[in-house]
C-alpha positions in Angstrom: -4.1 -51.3 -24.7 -3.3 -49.6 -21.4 -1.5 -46.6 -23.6 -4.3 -46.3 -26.1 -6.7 -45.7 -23.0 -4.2 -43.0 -21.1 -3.9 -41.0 -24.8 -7.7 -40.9 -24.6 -7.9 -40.0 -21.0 -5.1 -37.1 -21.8 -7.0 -36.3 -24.8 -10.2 -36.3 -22.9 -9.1 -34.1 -20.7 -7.0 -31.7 -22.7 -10.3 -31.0 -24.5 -11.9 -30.3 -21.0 -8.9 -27.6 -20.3 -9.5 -26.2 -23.4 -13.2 -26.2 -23.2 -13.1 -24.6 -20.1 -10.8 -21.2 -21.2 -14.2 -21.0 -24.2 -17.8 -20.0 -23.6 -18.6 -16.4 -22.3 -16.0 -13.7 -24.0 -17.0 -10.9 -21.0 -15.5 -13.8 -18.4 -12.1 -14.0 -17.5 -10.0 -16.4 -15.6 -11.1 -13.8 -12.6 -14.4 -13.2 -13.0 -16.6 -11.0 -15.2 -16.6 -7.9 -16.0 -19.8 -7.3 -14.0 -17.6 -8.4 -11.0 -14.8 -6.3 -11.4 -16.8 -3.2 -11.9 -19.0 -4.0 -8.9 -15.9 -4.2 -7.1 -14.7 -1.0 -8.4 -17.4 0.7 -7.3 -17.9 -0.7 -3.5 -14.2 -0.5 -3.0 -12.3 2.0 -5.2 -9.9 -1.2 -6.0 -9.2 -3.9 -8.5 -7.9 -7.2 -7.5 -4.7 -7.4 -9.4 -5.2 -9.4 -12.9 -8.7 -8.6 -12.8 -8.5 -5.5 -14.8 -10.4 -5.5 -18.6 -8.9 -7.1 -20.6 -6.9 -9.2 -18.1 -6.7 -13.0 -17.6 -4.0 -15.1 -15.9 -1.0 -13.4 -18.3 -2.3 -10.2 -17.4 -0.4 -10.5 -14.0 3.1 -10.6 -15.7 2.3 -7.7 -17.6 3.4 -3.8 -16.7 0.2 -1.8 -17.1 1.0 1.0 -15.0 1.3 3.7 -17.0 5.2 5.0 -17.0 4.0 8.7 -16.2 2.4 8.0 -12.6 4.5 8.0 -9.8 3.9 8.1 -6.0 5.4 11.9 -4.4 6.3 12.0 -1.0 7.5 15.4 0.2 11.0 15.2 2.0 10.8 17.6 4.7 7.0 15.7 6.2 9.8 11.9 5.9 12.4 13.6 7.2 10.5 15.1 10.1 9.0 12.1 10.8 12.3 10.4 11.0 13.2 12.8 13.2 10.6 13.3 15.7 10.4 9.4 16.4 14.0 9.0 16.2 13.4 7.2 19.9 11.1 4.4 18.5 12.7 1.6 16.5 12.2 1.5 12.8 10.5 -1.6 11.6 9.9 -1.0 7.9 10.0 2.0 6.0 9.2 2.2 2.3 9.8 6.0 1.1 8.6 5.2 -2.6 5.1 5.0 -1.4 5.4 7.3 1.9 4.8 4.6 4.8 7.2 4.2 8.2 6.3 1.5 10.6 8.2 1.5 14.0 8.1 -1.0 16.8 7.8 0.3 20.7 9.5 2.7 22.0 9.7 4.7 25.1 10.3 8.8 24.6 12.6 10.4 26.7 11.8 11.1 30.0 8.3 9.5 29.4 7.1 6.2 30.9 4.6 5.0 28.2 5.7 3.1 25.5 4.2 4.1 22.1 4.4 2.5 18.0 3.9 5.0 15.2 2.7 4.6 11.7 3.4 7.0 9.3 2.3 7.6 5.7 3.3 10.9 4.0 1.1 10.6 0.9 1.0 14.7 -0.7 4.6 16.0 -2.3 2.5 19.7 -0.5 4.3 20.4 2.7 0.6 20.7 4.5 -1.4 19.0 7.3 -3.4 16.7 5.2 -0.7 15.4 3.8 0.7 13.4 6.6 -1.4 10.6 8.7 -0.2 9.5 11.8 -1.7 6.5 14.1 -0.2 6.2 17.6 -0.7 2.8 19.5 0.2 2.2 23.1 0.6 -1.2 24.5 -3.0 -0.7 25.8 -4.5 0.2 22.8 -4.6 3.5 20.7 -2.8 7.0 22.2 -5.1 9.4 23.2 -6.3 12.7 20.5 -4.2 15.1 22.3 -1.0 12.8 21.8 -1.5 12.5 18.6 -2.1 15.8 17.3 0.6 17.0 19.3 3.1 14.6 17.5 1.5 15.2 14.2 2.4 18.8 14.8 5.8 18.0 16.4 6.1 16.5 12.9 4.8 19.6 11.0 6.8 22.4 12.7 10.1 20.4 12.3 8.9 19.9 8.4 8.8 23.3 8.3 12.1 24.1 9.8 13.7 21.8 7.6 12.3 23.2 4.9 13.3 27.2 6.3 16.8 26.2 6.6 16.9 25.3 2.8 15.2 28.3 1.7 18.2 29.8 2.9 20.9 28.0 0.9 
């Protein structure tokens, strides 16, 4: 008796699970599609899974297209590299462009500063790097900024002079 009564419970609610993946066709195990393009358009970005056509399998699936791939141009990551050898590299991830750093002093300088770096154009040009300074006090001022940004940009362009010539 007590088995009969747990198949019909599991039965029960094996038709509840399956009930439950029915109903709307535009909804997904994510939301709708009226959700996903809302949040397109606010944001620019699509939860991962969420796309059309997506669902729960959807996440162990490849759907970036083979063609698209993220450029960074080597003489702005070198640069960097270069300029803030003095700070202390906490992450750096050259397929997408981005180098994190922990504090650092410069030489002969008494403030100590983070950087965060994301080279995001393969064009050796200003617009393609993005630097944010932080002091231990809160953000560097413009001027120190923009004058490691173009610490940056001059040695990119030396870097890339000296290959020119090979």
């Amino acid at each position: 008796m007590a088995g009969s009564k747990m198949r019909t419970v599991l039965a029960a609610t094996a038709l509840l699970a399956l009930a439950a993946c029915g109903g709307d066709q535009n909804r997904g195990l994510f939301g709708s599609e009226r959700d996903r393009d809302r949040e397109f358009a606010e944001t620019g970005n699509i939860r991962p899974g969420s796309e059309r056509g997506g669902g729960f399998f959807s996440l162990f699936r490849n759907n970036t297209p083979p063609d698209v791939t993220v450029e960074v141009n080597k003489y702005l990551w070198n640069a960097s590299l270069e300029v803030l050898s003095f700070l202390p590299i906490q992450t750096v991830d050259p397929f997408s462009g981005v180098i994190v750093t922990g504090f650092g002093r410069p030489p002969g300088g008494g403030r100590a500063y983070r950087a965060t770096v994301l080279v995001q154009d393969p064009a050796l040009d200003a617009r393609s790097l993005t630097l944010s300074l932080q002091t231990q006090s809160g953000p560097a001022s413009a001027e120190t900024v923009r004058s490691v940004e173009n610490a940056i940009l001059t040695r990119a362009r030396q870097l890339r002079i000296r290959d020119a010539g090979l």
